[in-house]
C-alpha positions in Angstrom: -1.7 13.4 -1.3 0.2 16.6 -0.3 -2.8 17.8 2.4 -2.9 13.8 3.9 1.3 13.9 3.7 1.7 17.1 5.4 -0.6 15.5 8.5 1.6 12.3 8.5 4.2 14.5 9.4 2.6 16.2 11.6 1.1 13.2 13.4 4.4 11.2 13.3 6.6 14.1 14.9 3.8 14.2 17.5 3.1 10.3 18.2 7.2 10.5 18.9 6.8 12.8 21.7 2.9 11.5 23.1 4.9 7.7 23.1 6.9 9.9 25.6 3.9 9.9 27.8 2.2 7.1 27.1 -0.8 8.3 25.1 -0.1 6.5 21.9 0.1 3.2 23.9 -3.2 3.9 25.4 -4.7 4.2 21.8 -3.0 0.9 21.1 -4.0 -1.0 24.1 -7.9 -0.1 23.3 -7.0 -1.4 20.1 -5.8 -4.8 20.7 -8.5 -5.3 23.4 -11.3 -4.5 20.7 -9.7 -6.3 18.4 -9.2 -9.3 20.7 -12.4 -9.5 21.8 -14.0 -9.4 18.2 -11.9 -11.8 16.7 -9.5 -14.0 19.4 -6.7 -13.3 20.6 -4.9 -15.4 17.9 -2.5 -13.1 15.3 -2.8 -15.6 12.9 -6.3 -15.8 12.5 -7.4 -12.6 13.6 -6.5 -9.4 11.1 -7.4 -6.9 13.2 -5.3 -8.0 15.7 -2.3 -8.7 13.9 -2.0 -5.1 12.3 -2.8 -3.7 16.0 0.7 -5.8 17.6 2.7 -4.4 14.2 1.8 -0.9 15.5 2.4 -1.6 18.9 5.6 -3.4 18.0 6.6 -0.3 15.8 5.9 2.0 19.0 8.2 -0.4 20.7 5.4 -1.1 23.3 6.6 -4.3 26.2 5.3 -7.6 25.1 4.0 -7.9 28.9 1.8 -4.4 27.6 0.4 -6.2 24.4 -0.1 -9.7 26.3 -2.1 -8.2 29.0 -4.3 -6.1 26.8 -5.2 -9.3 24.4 -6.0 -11.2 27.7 -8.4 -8.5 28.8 -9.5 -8.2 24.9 -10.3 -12.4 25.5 -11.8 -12.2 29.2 -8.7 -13.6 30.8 -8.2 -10.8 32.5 -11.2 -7.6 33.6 -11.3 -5.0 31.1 -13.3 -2.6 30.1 -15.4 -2.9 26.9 -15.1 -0.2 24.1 -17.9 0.6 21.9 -16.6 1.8 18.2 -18.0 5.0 16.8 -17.2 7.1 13.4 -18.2 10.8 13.9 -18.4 12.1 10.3 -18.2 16.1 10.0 -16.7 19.4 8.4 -13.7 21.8 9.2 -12.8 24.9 8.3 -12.8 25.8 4.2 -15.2 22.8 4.0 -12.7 19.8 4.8 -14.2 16.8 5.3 -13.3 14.6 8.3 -13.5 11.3 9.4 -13.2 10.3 13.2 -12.9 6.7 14.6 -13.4 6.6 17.8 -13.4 3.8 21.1 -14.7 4.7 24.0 -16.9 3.4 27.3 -19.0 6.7 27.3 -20.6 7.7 23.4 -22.4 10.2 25.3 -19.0 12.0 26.2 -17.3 11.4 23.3 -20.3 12.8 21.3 -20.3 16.0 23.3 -16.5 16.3 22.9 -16.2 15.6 19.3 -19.2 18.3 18.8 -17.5 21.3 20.9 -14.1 20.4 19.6 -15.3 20.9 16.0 -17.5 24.1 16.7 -14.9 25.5 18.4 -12.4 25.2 15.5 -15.2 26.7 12.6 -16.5 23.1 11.9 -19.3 21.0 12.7 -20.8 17.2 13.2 -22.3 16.1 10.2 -25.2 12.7 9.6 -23.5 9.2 9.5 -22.3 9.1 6.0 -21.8 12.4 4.8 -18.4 12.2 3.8 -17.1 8.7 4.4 -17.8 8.1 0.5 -15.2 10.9 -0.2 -12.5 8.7 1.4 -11.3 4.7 0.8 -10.1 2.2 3.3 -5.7 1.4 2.5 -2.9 0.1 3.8 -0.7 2.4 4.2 3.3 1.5 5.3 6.1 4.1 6.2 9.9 3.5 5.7 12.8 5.5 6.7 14.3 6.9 4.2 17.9 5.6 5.3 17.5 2.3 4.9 17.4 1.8 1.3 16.9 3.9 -1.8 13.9 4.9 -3.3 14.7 2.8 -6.4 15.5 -0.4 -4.2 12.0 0.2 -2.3 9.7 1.0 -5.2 10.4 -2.5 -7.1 10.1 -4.2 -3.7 6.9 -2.5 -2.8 5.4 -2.6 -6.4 6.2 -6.6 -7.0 4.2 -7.5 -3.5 1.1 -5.4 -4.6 1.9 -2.0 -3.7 0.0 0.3 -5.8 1.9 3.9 -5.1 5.3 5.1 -3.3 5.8 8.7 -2.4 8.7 10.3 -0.8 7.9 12.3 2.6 10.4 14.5 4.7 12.9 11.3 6.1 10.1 8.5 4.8 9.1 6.7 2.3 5.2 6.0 2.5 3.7 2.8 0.7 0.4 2.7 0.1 -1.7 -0.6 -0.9 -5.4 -2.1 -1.4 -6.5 -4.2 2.1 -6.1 -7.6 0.2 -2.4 -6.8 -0.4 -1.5 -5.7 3.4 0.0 -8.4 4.9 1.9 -9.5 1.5 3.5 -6.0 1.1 4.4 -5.6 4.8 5.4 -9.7 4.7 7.9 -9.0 1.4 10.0 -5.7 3.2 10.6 -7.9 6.1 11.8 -10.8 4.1 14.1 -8.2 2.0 15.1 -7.1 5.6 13.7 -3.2 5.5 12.1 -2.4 8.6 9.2 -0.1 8.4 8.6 2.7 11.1 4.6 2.1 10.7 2.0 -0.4 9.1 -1.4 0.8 9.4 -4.8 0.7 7.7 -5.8 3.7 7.3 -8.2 6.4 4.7 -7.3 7.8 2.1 -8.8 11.1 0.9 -10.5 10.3 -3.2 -9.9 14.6 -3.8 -8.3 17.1 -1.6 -9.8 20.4 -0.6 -7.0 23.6 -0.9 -7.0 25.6 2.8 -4.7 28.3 3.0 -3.5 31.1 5.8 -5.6 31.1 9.1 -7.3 28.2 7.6 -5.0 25.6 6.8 -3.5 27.0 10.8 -7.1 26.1 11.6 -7.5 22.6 10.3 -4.7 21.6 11.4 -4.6 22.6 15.0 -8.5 21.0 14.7 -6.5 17.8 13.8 -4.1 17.9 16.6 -7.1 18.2 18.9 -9.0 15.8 17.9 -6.1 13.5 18.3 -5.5 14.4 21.9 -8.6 12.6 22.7 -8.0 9.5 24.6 -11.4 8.1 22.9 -10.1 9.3 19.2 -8.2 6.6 17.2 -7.6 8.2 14.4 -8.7 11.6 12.4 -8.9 11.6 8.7 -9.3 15.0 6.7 -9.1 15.6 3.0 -7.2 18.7 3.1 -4.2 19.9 1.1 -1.9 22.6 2.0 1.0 24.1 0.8 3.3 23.7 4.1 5.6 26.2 3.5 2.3 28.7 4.5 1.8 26.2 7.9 3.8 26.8 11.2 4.9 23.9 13.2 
């Protein structure tokens, strides 16, 4: 998981700074409001909604934010609706990627996502050509200062955790869907706070990019991600990121 790792990072030291200027709430706010209008505005009955308030908690977003948004989400309150898209499509060196999208305009977010990716030596690909490559997880980041690795790992493992790996300053826990809640659920009660609790994808095989390719896919990534309309991005690449700047 080296090539999805070495994004984390990347995406984590960069969601720090975008929280700075609001873009990461945006992304939340769409979220909750989808989520709220699929399923009710109720955490305790609604999934969807209650992983979107853990992230928005975790961004440390203002409750009068997340209220607002799951009244518009539940027609309390105007709000626009958001259609969800996946754009499905190829990098540089041949790295598929995934790209979940929200947005009041497909037509402009199709046209974006297709320059964005020819610009960067990719290109849009047919609605499932390479979502089989990936599979939907739960995937849960801890900093590294709170406990020790040991003291995680049997935590994580006994609530249905099915792999630990140690990142830079975090610890990232990765689970099946069905065992979400219970794993995220067991480090509260055990009092370790995670930095992030998402569902996420989670590349089967990784595809090896290297030089002015791996610079490539990456700065494709970080793109992608600057999209107010674009979620997330998931790519199946794995560098080596002592070759990567940044």
């Amino acid at each position: 998981m080296s090539g999805h790792s070495k994004w984390s990072t990347i995406k984590r030291k960069k969601e720090k700074a975008d929280a700075e200027r609001g873009k990461v709430f945006t992304k939340i706010i769409r979220e909750i409001i989808t989520a709220a209008r699929q399923g009710g505005g109720d955490e305790s009955t609604n999934p969807r909604l209650r992983t979107a308030l853990i992230t928005a908690k975790s961004a440390n977003m203002p409750q009068s934010n997340i209220e607002r948004a799951i009244k518009k989400g539940t027609g309390e309150l105007p709000g626009v609706v958001y259609e969800e898209k996946v754009y499905e499509g190829y990098g540089p060196g041949g790295v598929a990627i995934l790209i979940d999208t929200l947005t009041d305009n497909t037509n402009r977010t199709t046209s974006e996502i297709r320059h964005v990716l020819t610009k960067y030596q990719g290109n849009l690909g047919e609605s499932g050509c390479v979502s089989w490559m990936f599979e939907k997880k739960g995937l849960i980041t801890v900093n590294r200062h709170h406990c020790t690795e040991d003291q995680l790992m049997e935590v994580a493992l006994e609530a249905g955790a099915e792999d630990m790996t140690v990142e830079d300053d975090v610890y990232e826990i990765v689970c099946k869907l069905i065992s979400f809640d219970q794993v995220k659920e067991t480090l509260d009660t055990h009092q370790i706070p995670s930095i992030s609790a998402e569902i996420t994808m989670i590349p089967k095989t990784t595809v090896k990019v290297e030089g002015k390719q791996a610079e490539q896919i990456l700065k494709l990534m970080e793109v992608l991600e600057d999209s107010d309309d674009v979620q997330q991005v998931y790519a199946n690449f794995n560098v080596n990121e002592h070759e990567v700047k940044g």
